[in-house]
Residue frames as qw, qx, qy, qz and C-alpha x, y, z in Angstrom:
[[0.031, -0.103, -0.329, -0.938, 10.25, -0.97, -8.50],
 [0.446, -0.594, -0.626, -0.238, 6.37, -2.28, -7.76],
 [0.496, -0.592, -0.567, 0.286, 6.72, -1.10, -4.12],
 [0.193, -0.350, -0.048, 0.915, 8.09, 2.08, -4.70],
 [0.146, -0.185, -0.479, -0.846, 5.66, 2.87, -7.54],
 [0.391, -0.546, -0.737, 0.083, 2.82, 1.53, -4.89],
 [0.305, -0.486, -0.213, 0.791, 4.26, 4.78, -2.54],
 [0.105, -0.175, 0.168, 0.964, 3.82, 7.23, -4.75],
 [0.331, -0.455, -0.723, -0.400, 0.38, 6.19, -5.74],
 [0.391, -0.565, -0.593, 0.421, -0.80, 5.87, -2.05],
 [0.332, -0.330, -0.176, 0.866, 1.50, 9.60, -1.44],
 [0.044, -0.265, -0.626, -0.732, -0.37, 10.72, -4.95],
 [0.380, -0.493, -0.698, -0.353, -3.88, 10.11, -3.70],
 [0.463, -0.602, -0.512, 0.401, -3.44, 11.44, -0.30],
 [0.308, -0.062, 0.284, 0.906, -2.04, 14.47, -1.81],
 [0.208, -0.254, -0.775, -0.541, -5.37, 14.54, -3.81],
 [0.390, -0.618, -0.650, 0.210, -7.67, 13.74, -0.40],
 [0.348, -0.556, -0.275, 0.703, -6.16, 17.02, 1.08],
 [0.131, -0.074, 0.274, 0.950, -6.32, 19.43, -1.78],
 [0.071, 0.661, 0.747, 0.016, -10.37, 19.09, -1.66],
 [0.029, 0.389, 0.182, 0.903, -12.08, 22.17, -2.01],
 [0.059, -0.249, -0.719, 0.646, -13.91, 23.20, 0.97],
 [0.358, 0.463, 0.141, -0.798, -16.10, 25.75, -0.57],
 [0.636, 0.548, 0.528, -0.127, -19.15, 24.83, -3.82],
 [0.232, -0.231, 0.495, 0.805, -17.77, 25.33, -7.07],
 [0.087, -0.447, -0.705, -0.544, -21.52, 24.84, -8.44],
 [0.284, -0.636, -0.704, -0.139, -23.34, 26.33, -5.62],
 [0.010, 0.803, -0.196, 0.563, -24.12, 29.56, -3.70],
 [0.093, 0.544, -0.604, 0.576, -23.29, 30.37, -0.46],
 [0.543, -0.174, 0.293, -0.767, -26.49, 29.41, 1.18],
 [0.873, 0.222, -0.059, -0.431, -26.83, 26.04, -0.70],
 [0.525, -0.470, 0.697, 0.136, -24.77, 22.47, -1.02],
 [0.472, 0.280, -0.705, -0.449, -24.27, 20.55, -4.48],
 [0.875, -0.042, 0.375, -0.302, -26.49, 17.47, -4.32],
 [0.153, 0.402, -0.745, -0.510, -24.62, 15.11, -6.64],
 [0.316, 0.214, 0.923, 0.043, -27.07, 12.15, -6.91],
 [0.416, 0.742, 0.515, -0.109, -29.75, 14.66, -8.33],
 [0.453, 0.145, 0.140, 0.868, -27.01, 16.69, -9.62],
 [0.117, -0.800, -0.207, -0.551, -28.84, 20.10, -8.23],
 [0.265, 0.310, -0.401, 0.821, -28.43, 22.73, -5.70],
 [0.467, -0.375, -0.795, 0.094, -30.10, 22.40, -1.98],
 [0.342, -0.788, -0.199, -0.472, -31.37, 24.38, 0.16],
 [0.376, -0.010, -0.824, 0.423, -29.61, 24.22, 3.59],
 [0.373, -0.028, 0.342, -0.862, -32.50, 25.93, 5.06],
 [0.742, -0.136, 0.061, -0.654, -34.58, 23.14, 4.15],
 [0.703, 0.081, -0.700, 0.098, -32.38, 20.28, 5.10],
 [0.412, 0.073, -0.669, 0.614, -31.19, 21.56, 8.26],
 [0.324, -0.832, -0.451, 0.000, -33.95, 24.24, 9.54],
 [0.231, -0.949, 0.154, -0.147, -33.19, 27.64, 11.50],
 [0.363, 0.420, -0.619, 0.556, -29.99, 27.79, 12.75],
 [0.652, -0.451, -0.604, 0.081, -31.07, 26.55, 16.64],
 [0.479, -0.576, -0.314, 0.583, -28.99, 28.80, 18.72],
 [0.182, 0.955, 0.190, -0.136, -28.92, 32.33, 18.81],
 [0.033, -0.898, 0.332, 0.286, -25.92, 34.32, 17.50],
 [0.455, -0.176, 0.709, 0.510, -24.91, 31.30, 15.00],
 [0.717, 0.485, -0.164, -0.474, -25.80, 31.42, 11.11],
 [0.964, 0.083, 0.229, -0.105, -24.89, 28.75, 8.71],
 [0.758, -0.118, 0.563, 0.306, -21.91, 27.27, 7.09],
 [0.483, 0.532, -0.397, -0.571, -20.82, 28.11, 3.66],
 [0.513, 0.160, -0.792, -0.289, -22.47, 25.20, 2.07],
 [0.792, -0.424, 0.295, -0.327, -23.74, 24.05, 5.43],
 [0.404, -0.516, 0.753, 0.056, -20.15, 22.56, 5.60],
 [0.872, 0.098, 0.461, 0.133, -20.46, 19.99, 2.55],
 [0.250, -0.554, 0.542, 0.580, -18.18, 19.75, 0.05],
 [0.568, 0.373, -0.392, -0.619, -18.83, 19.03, -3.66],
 [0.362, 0.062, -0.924, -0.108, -18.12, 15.04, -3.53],
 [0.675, -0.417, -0.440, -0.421, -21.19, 15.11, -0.62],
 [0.648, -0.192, -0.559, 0.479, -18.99, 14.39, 2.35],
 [0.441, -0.839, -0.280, -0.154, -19.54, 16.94, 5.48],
 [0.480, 0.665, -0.174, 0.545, -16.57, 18.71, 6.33],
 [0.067, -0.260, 0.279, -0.922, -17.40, 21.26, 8.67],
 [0.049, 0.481, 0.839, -0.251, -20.76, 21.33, 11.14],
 [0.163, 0.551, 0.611, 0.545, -23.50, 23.31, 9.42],
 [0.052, -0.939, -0.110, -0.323, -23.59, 25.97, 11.73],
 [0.554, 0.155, -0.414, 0.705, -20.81, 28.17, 13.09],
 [0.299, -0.601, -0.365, 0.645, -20.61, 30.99, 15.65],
 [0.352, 0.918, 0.171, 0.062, -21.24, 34.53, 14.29],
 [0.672, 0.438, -0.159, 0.576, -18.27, 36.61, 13.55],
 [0.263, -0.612, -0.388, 0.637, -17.23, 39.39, 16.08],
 [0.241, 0.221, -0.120, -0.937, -19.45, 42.79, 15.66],
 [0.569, -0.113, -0.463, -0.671, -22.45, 40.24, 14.32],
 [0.379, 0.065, 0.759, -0.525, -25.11, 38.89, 16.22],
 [0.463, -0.214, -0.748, -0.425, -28.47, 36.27, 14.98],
 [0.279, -0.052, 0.620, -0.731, -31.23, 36.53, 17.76],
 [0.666, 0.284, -0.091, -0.684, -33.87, 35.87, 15.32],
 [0.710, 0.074, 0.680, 0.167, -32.70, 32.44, 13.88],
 [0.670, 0.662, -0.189, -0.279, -32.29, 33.94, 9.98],
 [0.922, 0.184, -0.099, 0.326, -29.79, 31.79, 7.81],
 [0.525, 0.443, -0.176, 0.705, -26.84, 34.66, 8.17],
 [0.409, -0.482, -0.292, 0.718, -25.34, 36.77, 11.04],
 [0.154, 0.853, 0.124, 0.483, -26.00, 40.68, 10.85],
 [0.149, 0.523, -0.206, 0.813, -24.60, 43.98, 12.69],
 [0.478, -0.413, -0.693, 0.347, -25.08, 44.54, 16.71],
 [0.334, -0.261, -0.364, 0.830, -24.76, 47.79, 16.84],
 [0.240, 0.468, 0.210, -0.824, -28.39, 48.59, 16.47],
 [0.403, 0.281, -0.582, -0.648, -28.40, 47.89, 12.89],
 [0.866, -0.147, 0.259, -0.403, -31.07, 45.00, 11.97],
 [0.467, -0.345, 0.814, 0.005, -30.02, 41.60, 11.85],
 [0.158, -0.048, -0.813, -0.558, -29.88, 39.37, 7.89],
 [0.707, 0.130, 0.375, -0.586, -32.84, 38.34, 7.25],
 [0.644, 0.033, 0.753, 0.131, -33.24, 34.84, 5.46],
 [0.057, 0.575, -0.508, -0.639, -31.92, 35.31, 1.75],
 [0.818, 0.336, 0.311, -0.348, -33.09, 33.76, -0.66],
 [0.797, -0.256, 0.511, 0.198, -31.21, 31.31, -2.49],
 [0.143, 0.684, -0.315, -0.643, -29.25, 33.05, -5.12],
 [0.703, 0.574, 0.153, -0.391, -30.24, 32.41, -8.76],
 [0.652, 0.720, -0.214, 0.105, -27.21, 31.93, -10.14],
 [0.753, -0.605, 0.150, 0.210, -23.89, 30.12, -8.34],
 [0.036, 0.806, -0.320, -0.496, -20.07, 30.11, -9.35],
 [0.498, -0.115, 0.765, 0.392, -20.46, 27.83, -11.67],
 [0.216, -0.063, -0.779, -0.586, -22.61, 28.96, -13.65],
 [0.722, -0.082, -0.133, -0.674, -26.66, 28.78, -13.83],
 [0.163, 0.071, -0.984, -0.032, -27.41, 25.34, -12.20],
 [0.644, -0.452, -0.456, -0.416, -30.81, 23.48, -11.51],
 [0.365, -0.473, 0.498, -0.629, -32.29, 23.58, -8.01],
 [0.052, -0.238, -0.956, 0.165, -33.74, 20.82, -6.15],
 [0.307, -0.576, -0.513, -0.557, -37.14, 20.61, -5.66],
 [0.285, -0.519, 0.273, -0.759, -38.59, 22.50, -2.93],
 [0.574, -0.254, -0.740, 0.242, -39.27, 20.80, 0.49],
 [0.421, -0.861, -0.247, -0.144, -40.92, 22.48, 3.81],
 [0.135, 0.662, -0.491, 0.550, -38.71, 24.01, 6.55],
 [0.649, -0.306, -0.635, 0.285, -37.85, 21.90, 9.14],
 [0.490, -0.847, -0.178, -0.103, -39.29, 23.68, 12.64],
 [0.034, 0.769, -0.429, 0.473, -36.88, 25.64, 14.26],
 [0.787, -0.357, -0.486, -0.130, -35.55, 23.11, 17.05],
 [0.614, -0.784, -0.032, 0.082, -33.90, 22.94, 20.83],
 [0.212, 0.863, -0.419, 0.184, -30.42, 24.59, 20.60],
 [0.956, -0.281, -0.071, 0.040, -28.01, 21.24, 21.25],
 [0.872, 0.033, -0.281, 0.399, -25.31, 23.31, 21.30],
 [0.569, -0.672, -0.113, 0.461, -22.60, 25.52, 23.77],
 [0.130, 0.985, -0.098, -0.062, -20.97, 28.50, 23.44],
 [0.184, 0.815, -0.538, -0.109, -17.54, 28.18, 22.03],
 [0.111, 0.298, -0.902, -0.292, -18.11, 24.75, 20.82],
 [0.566, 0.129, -0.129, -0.804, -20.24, 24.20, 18.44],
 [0.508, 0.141, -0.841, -0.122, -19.89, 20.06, 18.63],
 [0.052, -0.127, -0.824, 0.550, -20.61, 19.73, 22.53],
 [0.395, -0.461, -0.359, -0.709, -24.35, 19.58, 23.66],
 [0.338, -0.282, 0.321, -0.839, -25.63, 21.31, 26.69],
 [0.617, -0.043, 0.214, -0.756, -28.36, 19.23, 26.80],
 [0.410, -0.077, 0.901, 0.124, -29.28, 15.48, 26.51],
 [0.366, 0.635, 0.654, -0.185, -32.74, 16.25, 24.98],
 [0.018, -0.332, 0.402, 0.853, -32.92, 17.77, 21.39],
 [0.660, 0.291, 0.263, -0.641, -35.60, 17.71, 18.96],
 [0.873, 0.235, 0.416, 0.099, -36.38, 15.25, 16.26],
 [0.714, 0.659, 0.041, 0.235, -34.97, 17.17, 13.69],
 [0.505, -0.809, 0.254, -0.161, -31.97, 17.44, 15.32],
 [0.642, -0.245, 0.724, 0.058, -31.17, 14.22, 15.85],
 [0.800, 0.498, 0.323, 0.087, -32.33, 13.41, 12.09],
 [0.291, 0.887, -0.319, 0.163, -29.75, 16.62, 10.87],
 [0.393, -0.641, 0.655, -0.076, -26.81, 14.76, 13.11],
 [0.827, 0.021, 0.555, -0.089, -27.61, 11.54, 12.17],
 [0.753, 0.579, 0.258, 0.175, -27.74, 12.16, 8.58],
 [0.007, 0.886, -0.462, -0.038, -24.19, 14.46, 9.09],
 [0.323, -0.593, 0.732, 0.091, -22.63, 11.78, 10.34],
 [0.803, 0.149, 0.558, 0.147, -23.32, 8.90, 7.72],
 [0.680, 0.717, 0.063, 0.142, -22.40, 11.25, 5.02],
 [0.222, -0.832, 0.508, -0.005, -18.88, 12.14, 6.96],
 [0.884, -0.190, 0.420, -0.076, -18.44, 8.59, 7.08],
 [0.759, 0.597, 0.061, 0.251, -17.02, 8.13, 3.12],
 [0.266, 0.911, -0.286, 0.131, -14.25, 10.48, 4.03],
 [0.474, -0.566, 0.671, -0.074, -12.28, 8.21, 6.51],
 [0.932, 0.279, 0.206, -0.107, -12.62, 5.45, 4.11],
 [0.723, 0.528, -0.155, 0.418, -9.83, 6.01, 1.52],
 [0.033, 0.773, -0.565, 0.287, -7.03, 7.22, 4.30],
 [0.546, -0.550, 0.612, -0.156, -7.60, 4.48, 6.06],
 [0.943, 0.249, 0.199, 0.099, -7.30, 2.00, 2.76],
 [0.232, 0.848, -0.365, 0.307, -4.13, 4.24, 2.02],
 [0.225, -0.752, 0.538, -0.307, -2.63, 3.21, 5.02],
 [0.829, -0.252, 0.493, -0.084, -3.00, -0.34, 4.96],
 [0.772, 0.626, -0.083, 0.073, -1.83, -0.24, 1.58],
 [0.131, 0.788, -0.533, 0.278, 1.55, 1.61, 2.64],
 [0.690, -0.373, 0.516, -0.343, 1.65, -1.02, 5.87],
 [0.942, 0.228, 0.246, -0.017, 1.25, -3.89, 3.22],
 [0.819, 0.502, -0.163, 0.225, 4.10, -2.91, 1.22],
 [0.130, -0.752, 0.581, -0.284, 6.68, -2.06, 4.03],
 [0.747, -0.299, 0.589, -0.075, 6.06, -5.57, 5.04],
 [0.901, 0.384, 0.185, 0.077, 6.64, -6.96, 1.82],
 [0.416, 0.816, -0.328, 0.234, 9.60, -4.89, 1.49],
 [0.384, -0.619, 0.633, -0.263, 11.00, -6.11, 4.68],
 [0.927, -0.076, 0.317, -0.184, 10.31, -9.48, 3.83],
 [0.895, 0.415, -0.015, 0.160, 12.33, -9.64, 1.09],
 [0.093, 0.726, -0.581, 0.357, 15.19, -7.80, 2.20],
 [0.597, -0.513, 0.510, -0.346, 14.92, -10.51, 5.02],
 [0.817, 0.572, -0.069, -0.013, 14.88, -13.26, 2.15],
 [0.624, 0.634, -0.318, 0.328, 17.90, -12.46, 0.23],
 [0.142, -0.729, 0.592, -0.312, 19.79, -11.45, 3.79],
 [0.813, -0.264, 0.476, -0.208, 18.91, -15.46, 5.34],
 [0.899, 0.402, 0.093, 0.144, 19.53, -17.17, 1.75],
 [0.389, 0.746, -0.462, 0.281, 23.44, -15.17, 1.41],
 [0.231, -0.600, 0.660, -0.388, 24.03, -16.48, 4.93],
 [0.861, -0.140, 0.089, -0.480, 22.92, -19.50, 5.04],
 [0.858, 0.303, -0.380, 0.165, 26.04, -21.68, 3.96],
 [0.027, 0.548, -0.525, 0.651, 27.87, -19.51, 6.71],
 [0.553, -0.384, 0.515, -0.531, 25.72, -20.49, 9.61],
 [0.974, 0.046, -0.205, -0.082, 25.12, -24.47, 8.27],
 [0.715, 0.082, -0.579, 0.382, 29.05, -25.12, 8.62],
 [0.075, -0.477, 0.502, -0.718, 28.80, -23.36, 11.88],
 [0.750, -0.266, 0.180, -0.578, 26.24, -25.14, 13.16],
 [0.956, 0.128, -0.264, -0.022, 27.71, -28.77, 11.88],
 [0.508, -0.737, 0.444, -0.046, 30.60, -27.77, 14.14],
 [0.474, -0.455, 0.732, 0.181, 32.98, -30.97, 13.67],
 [0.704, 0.271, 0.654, 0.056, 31.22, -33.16, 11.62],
 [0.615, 0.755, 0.219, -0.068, 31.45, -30.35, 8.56],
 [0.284, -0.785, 0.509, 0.210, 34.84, -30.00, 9.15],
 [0.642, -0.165, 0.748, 0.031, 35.16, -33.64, 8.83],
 [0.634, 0.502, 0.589, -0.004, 33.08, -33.72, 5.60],
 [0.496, 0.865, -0.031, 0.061, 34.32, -30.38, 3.53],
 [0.207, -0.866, 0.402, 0.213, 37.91, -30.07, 4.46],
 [0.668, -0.218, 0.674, 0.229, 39.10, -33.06, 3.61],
 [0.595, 0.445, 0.566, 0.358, 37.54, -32.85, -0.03],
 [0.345, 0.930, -0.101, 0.077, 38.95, -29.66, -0.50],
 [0.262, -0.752, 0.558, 0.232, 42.20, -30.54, 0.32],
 [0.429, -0.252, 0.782, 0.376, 42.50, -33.99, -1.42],
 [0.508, 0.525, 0.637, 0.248, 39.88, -34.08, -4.31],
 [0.280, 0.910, 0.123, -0.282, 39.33, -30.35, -5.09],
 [0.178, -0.701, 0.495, 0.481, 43.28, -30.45, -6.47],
 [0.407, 0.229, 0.870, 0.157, 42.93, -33.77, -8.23],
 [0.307, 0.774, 0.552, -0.046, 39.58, -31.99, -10.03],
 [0.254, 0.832, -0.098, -0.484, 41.44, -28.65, -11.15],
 [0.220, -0.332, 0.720, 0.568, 43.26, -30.60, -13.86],
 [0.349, 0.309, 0.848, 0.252, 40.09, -31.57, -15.39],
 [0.190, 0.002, -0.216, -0.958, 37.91, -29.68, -17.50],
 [0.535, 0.275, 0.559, -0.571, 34.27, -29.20, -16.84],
 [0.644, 0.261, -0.388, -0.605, 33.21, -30.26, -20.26],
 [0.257, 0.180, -0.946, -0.078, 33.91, -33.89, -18.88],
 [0.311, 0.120, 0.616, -0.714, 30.93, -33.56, -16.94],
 [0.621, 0.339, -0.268, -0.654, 28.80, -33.60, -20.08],
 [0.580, 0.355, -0.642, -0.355, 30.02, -37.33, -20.32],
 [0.244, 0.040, -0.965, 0.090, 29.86, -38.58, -17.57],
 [0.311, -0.276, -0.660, -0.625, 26.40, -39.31, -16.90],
 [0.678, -0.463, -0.553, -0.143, 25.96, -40.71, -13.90],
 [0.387, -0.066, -0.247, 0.886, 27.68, -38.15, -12.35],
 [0.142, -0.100, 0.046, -0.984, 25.89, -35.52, -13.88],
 [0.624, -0.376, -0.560, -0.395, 22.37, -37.06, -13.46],
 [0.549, -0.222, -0.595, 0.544, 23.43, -37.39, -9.66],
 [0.195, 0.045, -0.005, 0.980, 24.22, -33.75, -9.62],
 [0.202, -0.283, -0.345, -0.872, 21.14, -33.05, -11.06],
 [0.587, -0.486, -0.643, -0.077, 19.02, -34.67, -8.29],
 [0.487, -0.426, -0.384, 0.658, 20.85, -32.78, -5.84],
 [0.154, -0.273, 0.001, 0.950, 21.16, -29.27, -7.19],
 [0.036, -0.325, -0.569, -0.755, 17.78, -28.81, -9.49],
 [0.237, -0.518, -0.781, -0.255, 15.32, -28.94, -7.10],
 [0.032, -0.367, 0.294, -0.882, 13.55, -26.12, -5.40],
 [0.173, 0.334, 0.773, -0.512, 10.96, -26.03, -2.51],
 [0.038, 0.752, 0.558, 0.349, 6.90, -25.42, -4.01],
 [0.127, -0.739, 0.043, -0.660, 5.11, -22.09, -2.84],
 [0.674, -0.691, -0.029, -0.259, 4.47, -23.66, 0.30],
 [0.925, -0.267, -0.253, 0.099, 7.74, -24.63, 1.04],
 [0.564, -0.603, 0.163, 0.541, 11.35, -23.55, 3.40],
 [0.111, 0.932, -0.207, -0.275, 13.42, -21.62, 2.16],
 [0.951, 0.137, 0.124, 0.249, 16.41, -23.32, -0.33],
 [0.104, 0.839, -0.453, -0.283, 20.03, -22.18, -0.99],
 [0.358, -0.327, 0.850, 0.205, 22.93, -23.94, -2.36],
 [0.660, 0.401, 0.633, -0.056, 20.73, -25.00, -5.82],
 [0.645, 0.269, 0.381, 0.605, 21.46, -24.45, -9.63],
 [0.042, -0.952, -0.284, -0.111, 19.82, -21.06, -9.14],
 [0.481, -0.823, 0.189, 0.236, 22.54, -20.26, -6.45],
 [0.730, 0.036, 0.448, 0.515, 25.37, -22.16, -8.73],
 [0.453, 0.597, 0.425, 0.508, 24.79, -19.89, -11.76],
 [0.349, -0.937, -0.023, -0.015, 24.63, -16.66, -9.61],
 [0.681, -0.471, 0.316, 0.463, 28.36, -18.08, -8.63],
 [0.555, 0.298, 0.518, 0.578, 29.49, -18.54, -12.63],
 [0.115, -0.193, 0.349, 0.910, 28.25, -14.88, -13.36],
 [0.092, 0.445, 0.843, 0.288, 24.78, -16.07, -14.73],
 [0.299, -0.184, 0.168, -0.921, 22.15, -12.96, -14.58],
 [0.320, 0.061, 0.842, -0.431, 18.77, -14.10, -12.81],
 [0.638, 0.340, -0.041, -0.689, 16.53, -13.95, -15.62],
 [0.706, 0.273, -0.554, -0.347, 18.58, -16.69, -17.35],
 [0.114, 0.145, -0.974, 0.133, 17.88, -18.95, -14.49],
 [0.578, 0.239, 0.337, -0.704, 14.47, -17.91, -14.38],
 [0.624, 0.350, -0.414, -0.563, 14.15, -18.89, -17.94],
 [0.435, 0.266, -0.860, -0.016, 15.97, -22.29, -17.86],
 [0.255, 0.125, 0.689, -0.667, 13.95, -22.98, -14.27],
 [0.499, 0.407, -0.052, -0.763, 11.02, -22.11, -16.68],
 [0.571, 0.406, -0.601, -0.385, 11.95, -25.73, -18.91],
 [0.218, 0.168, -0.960, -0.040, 11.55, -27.99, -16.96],
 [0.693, -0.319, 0.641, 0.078, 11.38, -30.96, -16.75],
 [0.863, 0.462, 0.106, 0.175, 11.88, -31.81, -20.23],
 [0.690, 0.393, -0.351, 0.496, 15.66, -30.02, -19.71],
 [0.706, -0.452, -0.333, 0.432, 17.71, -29.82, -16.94],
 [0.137, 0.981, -0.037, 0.129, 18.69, -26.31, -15.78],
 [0.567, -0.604, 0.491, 0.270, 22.14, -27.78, -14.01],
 [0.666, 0.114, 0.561, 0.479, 23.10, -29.24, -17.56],
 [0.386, 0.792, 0.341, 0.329, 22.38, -26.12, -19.43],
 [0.310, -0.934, 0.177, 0.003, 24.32, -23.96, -16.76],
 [0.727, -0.131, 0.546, 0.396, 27.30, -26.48, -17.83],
 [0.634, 0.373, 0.435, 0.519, 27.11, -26.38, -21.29],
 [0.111, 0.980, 0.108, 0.128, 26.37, -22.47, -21.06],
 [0.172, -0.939, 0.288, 0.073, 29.87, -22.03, -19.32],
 [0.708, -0.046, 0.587, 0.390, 31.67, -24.68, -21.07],
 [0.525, 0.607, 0.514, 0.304, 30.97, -22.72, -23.98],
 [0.159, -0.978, 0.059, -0.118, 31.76, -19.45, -22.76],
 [0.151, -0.852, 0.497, -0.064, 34.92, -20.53, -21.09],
 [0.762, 0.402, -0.503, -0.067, 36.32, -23.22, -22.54],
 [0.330, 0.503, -0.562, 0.567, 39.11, -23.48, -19.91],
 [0.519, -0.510, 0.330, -0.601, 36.87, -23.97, -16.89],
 [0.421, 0.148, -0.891, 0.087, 37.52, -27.02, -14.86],
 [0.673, -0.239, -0.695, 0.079, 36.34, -29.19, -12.36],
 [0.513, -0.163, -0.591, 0.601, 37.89, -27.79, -9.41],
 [0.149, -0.135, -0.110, -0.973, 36.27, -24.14, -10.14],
 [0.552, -0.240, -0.623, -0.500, 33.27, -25.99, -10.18],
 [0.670, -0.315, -0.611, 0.281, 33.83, -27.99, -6.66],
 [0.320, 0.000, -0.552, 0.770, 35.13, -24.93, -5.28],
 [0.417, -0.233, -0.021, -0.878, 31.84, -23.03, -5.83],
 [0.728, -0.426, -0.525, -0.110, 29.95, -26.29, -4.25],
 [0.582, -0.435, -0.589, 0.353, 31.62, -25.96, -1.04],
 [0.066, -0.249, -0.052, -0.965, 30.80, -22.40, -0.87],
 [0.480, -0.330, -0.166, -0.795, 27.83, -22.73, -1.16],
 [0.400, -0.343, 0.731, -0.433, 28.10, -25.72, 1.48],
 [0.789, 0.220, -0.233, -0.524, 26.78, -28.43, -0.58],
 [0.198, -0.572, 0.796, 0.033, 28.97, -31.03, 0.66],
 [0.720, 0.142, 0.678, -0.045, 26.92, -34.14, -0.76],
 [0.665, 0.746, 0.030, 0.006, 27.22, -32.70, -4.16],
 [0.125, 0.900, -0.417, 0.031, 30.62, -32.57, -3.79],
 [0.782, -0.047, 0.610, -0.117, 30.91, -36.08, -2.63],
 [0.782, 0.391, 0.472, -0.112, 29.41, -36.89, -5.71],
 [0.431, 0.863, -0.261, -0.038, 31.78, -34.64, -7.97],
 [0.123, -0.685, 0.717, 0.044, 35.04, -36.43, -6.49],
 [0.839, 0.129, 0.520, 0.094, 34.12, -39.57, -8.12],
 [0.695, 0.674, -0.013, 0.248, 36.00, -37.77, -11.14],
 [0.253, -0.814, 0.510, 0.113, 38.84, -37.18, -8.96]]
């Protein structure tokens, strides 16, 4: 459940990233929303003239409300308008005169907001960029304010690649964790399989026999005799209680795995896992199905040991053969 609720967060937020608003909800056309001074800017006096002829500016000179730079602060005019003059806005070609520099409307669509304070016009500077594309420059040399308007574009662009690319390592992180465990649970079910394969003869040698001659011998008894004999179950319990620490191999075949057999859910070996050392979880997984099923014997028992390939615990159970 954690790793799917992790997706949808991530999917949530990217969802969120894209649905920005391109255009000022507080400011006019001509202006960008400062948010540190919370007031409305000038883009004529951040950026200066538009540089090349027949561009005007941006709505918003390309920032968005959160401060991040979208778009480049000047575009191309539209077709049928032309800017020879440098004003902030394209006008008409055919004859008619060309915008002149508007003044920064009084009132945006939010609502009445506070300007910034005034600041000079940066000079009008060397045109750094090409016809049909406004990103490429013509020219190595450009003027100061130029380079200061680029510069400062691109460190405020910078914030926007941030959160997709922490998004993605997020998603990344939990595919591996999801794979990990699926990889887990698939090694720990097989694992009893590929041990007696791998012992070839010798596990023959060691489980067959005690399922053929002790495991019968053991279904006449009932498991409650375990409870008495001590040094049996104390055996047992050395063999089957212990797991590995954080740092350590993987374990199967342990009371965890036992109780799993019997029907146990995993919480109540979490819990009983959870008591010790002051009680044993292999003697409580007894008495829990000795109590439940009265009727359960010995051999039930043995057979789930050599399932789970445990063959020294099983050893240790045919001393009550």
């Amino acid at each position: 459940m954690g790793p799917r609720r992790l997706l949808l967060t991530a999917a949530v937020l990217l969802l969120a990233l894209a649905a920005r608003r391109e255009a000022s909800e507080y400011c006019g056309r001509l202006e960008y929303w400062n948010a540190d001074n919370e007031c409305c800017g000038s883009c004529l006096q951040r950026f200066g003239p538009p540089p090349c002829p027949d561009y005007e500016f941006a709505e918003n000179c390309g920032f968005d409300d959160y401060g991040d730079l979208i778009t480049h602060p000047f575009r191309e005019c539209s077709p049928g308008q032309c800017n020879p003059d440098g004003a902030e806005l394209c006008g008409p070609c055919d004859g008619g005169t060309t915008a002149s520099t508007p003044a920064t409307p009084a009132f945006s669509r939010g609502g009445s907001r506070l300007r910034c304070r005034e600041r000079p016009v940066p000079a009008k500077g060397y045109c750094p960029l090409t016809p049909g594309n406004p990103c490429a420059p013509s020219s190595p040399a450009s003027s100061s304010s130029s380079k200061t308007s680029e510069r400062d574009a691109s460190q405020e662009a910078l914030p926007s690649f941030v959160l997709p690319l922490v998004l993605l390592l997020l998603l990344t992180w939990a595919v591996i964790v999801i794979l990990l465990l699926a990889l887990r649970m698939h090694l720990c079910r097989h694992k009893g399989a590929l041990e007696a394969l791998e012992t070839g003869k010798a596990g023959k040698v060691s489980l067959l026999p005690l399922q053929s001659k002790e495991l019968p011998s053991l279904a006449s008894q009932p498991l409650s005799r375990l409870l008495d004999e001590l040094e049996v179950l104390e055996e047992l319990i050395v063999l089957l209680d212990p797991e590995p620490g954080p740092g350590g191999g993987m374990s199967c075949g342990t009371t965890r795995h036992l109780a799993a057999r019997y029907g146990m859910p995993a919480t109540w070996s979490t819990f009983t896992y959870s008591l010790r050392p002051s009680r044993s979880p292999l003697r409580a997984l007894i008495e829990m199905v000795v109590a439940r099923e009265p009727s359960a014997s010995l051999g039930q028992l043995g057979a789930h040991l050599a399932q789970l390939g445990r063959a020294d615990a099983l050893q240790v159970l045919s001393k009550l053969g």
